[in-house]
C-alpha positions in Angstrom: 43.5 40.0 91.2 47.2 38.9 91.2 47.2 39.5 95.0 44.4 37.4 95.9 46.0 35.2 97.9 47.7 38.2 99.9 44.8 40.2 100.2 41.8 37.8 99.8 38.0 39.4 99.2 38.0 42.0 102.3 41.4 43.7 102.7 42.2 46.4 100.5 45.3 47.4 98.7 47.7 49.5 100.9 51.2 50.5 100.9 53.3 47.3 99.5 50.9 45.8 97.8 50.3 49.3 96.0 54.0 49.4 95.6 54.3 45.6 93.5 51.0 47.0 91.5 52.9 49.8 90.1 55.8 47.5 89.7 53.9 45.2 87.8 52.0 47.4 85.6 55.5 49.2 84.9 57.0 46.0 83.7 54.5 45.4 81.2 54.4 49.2 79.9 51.3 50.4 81.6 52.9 52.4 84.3 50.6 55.6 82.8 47.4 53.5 83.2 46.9 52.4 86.6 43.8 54.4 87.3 42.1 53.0 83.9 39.3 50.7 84.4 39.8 47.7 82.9 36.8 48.0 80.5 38.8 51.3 78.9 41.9 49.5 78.0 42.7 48.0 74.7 43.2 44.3 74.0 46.7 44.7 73.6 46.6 46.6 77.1 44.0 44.4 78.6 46.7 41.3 77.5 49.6 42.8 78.7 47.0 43.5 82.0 46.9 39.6 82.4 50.4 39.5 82.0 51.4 42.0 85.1 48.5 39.9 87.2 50.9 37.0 86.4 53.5 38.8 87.8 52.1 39.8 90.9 51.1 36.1 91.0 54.9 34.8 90.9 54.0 31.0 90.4 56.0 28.5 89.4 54.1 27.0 86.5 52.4 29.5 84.0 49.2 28.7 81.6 49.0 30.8 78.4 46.0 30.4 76.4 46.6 32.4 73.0 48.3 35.4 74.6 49.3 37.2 71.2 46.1 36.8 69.8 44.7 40.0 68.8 47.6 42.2 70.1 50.3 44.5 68.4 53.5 43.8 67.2 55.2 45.5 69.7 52.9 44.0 72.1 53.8 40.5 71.3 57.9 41.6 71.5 57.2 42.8 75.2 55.2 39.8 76.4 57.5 37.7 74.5 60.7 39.2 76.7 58.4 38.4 79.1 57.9 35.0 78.9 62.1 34.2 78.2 62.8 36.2 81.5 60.4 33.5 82.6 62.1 31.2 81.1 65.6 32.2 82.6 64.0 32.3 86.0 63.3 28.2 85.5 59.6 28.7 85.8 57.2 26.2 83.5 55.6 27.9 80.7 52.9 26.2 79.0 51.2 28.2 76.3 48.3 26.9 73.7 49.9 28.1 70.5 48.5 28.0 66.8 51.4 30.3 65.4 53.8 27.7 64.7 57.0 30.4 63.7 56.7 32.0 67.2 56.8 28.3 69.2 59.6 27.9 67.0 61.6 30.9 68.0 60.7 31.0 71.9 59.6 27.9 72.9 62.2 24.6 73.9 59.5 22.2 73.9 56.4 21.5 72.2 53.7 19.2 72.4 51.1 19.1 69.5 47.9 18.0 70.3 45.2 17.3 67.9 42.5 15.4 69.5 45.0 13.2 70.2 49.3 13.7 71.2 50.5 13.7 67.8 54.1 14.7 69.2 56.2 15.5 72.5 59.8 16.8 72.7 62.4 19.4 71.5 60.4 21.7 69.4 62.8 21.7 66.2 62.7 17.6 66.3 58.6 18.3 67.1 57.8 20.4 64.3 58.3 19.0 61.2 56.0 18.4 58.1 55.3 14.9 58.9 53.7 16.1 62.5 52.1 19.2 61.4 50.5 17.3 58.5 49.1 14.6 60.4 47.8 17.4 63.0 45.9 19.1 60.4 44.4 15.5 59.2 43.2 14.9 62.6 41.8 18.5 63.0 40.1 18.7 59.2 38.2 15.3 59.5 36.9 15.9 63.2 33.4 13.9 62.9 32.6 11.4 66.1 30.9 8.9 63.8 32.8 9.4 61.0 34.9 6.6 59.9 37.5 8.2 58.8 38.1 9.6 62.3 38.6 6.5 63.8 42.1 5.4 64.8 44.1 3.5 62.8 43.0 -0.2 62.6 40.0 0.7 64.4 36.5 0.7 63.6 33.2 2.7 64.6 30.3 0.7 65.3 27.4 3.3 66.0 23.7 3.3 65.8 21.7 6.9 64.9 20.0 8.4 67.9 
């Protein structure tokens, strides 16, 4: 999948492409597992999977949606390495995050969203109780007609279906 746009639908995979493959896979630790379907792996081999299809992708700007959830420590050290090579390299990494010590420790910027952009900017200026306590209000109260979701100095005038 990570050479799609090499290889499209019809051609196959054949002598370079094999060769980034097994590149790929080895960066990520799964050098051993290249025959496995994908169905037998593990979900801390299936992440770091999506991780080496990112590599064989080489873009510019890269979208992480909860890639530690339900993987290993060690797992989460490796794809972390991953990400600040990333980093290093100048590409854009934007990653949806709810573990607030990891953003913390790997991530420059942060933008907390909750419903709305609570916050935008340096992460250790971002992060900080005020922030992260009005995030939680916006999160906890989330009713559409309730009136305590409504934005400051706004009111909901709504009529039940």
């Amino acid at each position: 999948m990570g050479l799609w746009r090499e290889i499209g639908a019809w051609r196959g995979l054949a002598g370079a492409g094999k060769s980034h493959v097994a590149s790929a896979l080895a960066t990520v630790g799964l050098q051993d597992l290249g025959d496995r379907a994908v169905g037998a792996l593990s979900g801390g081999q299936f992440q770091r999977v999506l991780f080496a299809r990112l590599l064989l992708q080489d873009a510019s700007i890269i979208l992480l949606d909860e890639p530690f959830r339900a993987v290993d420590t060690r797992t989460v050290a490796d794809l972390i390495a991953l990400i600040l090579s990333w980093h290093e390299e100048g590409r854009t990494v934007l990653a949806a995050l709810h573990d607030i010590d990891q953003v913390r420790a790997h991530f420059p910027a942060t933008l907390i969203l909750a419903r709305e952009v609570v916050a935008w900017g340096e992460t250790r200026k971002v992060l900080n109780p005020a922030n992260l306590a009005k995030s939680r209000q916006l999160v906890e109260a989330f009713d559409e007609h309730a009136e305590i979701c409504a934005r400051d100095g706004e009111t909901r005038e709504w009529e039940p279906a």
